[in-house]
C-alpha positions, 0 to 999 in steps of 0.5 A: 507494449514496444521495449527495445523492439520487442512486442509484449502482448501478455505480462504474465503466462497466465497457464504459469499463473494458473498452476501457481495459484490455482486461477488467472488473474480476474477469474473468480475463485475459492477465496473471492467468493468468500469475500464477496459473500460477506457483503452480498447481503449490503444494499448498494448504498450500504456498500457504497457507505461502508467503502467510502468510510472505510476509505476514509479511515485509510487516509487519516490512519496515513496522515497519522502515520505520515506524522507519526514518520516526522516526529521519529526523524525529527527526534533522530530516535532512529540512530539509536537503534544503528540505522542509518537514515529514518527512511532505513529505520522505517523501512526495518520497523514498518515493513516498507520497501526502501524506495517507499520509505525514502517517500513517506521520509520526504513527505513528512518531512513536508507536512510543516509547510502545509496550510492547516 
Protein backbone atom coordinates (compact mmCIF):
# COMPACT_ATOMS: atom_id res chain seq x y z
CA UNK A 1 0.00 0.00 0.00
CA UNK A 2 1.39 3.79 -1.49
CA UNK A 3 0.36 6.72 1.13
CA UNK A 4 1.68 10.19 0.22
CA UNK A 5 4.95 8.09 -1.42
CA UNK A 6 5.54 6.10 1.12
CA UNK A 7 5.46 2.32 0.77
CA UNK A 8 3.67 0.10 3.61
CA UNK A 9 4.38 -3.37 3.28
CA UNK A 10 3.60 -4.55 6.99
CA UNK A 11 0.57 -2.72 9.03
CA UNK A 12 1.76 -4.04 12.04
CA UNK A 13 5.25 -5.05 13.75
CA UNK A 14 4.62 -8.02 14.16
CA UNK A 15 7.69 -8.78 16.94
CA UNK A 16 5.33 -5.76 18.64
CA UNK A 17 2.45 -7.86 18.36
CA UNK A 18 4.39 -11.05 19.40
CA UNK A 19 5.43 -9.38 23.11
CA UNK A 20 1.90 -7.71 23.42
CA UNK A 21 0.15 -10.78 23.01
CA UNK A 22 1.98 -13.59 23.20
CA UNK A 23 1.70 -14.46 19.12
CA UNK A 24 1.23 -12.72 15.69
CA UNK A 25 -1.64 -12.55 13.88
CA UNK A 26 -2.75 -15.88 12.33
CA UNK A 27 -0.70 -17.96 14.39
CA UNK A 28 -2.70 -20.41 16.54
CA UNK A 29 -2.25 -20.19 20.45
CA UNK A 30 -3.53 -21.14 24.02
CA UNK A 31 -6.70 -19.67 23.34
CA UNK A 32 -7.70 -20.70 20.00
CA UNK A 33 -6.81 -24.18 20.53
CA UNK A 34 -9.45 -23.78 23.32
CA UNK A 35 -11.86 -22.73 20.93
CA UNK A 36 -11.44 -24.90 18.59
CA UNK A 37 -11.46 -27.89 20.58
CA UNK A 38 -14.92 -27.23 21.45
CA UNK A 39 -16.09 -27.98 18.00
CA UNK A 40 -13.72 -30.45 17.02
CA UNK A 41 -16.01 -33.27 17.60
CA UNK A 42 -19.05 -31.44 15.04
CA UNK A 43 -19.02 -33.04 11.65
CA UNK A 44 -18.78 -30.56 8.88
CA UNK A 45 -22.44 -30.46 8.20
CA UNK A 46 -23.07 -29.70 11.97
CA UNK A 47 -20.57 -27.16 11.90
CA UNK A 48 -21.75 -25.66 9.09
CA UNK A 49 -25.40 -25.84 10.66
CA UNK A 50 -24.50 -24.57 13.84
CA UNK A 51 -22.57 -21.02 11.91
CA UNK A 52 -25.54 -20.60 9.70
CA UNK A 53 -28.07 -20.56 12.64
CA UNK A 54 -26.16 -18.90 14.64
CA UNK A 55 -25.91 -16.22 11.94
CA UNK A 56 -28.88 -16.20 11.44
CA UNK A 57 -29.95 -15.32 15.23
CA UNK A 58 -27.24 -12.44 14.62
CA UNK A 59 -29.33 -10.70 12.22
CA UNK A 60 -32.57 -10.83 13.56
CA UNK A 61 -31.19 -9.87 17.36
CA UNK A 62 -29.74 -6.72 14.62
CA UNK A 63 -33.10 -6.08 13.27
CA UNK A 64 -34.48 -6.10 16.54
CA UNK A 65 -31.98 -3.77 17.75
CA UNK A 66 -32.37 -1.59 14.77
CA UNK A 67 -35.96 -1.26 15.59
CA UNK A 68 -35.78 -1.12 19.11
CA UNK A 69 -33.06 2.11 18.02
CA UNK A 70 -36.23 3.86 16.26
CA UNK A 71 -38.80 3.46 18.80
CA UNK A 72 -35.99 5.14 21.34
CA UNK A 73 -35.69 8.24 18.65
CA UNK A 74 -39.07 8.24 17.81
CA UNK A 75 -40.40 8.67 21.67
CA UNK A 76 -36.94 11.53 22.09
CA UNK A 77 -36.82 9.41 25.39
CA UNK A 78 -33.04 9.90 24.97
CA UNK A 79 -33.25 13.94 25.96
CA UNK A 80 -34.49 12.90 29.19
CA UNK A 81 -31.62 11.62 30.21
CA UNK A 82 -29.06 14.93 28.73
CA UNK A 83 -27.97 13.41 25.69
CA UNK A 84 -27.94 15.40 22.81
CA UNK A 85 -28.82 13.13 19.95
CA UNK A 86 -30.21 9.40 19.96
CA UNK A 87 -27.16 8.58 18.31
CA UNK A 88 -25.17 10.28 21.48
CA UNK A 89 -27.40 8.27 23.78
CA UNK A 90 -26.91 5.06 21.84
CA UNK A 91 -23.55 5.59 22.03
CA UNK A 92 -23.29 5.95 26.17
CA UNK A 93 -26.03 3.14 26.62
CA UNK A 94 -24.89 0.45 24.07
CA UNK A 95 -21.38 0.81 23.81
CA UNK A 96 -21.11 1.94 20.23
CA UNK A 97 -18.48 4.09 18.93
CA UNK A 98 -19.81 7.66 17.76
CA UNK A 99 -19.57 7.11 13.83
CA UNK A 100 -21.32 3.82 14.37
CA UNK A 101 -24.18 4.97 16.54
CA UNK A 102 -24.83 8.01 13.82
CA UNK A 103 -25.30 4.78 11.35
CA UNK A 104 -27.63 2.18 13.44
CA UNK A 105 -29.43 6.17 14.02
CA UNK A 106 -29.88 6.93 9.99
CA UNK A 107 -30.69 3.10 9.35
CA UNK A 108 -33.61 2.88 11.91
CA UNK A 109 -34.64 6.05 10.98
CA UNK A 110 -35.19 4.20 7.39
CA UNK A 111 -36.97 0.95 8.33
CA UNK A 112 -40.52 2.65 7.45
CA UNK A 113 -39.82 2.93 4.27
CA UNK A 114 -39.03 -0.57 3.69
CA UNK A 115 -41.36 -3.16 2.00
CA UNK A 116 -42.51 -5.51 4.63
Amino acid sequence: MSYGGITIEHMFDSDTLKSSRGSAPGIADDRSAAATSEFASLSDDELEAELTETSANIAASQARQLALTAEVDRRGSWAQQGCTSAAHWLGWRCGLSPGAARDHVSLARKLGELPH
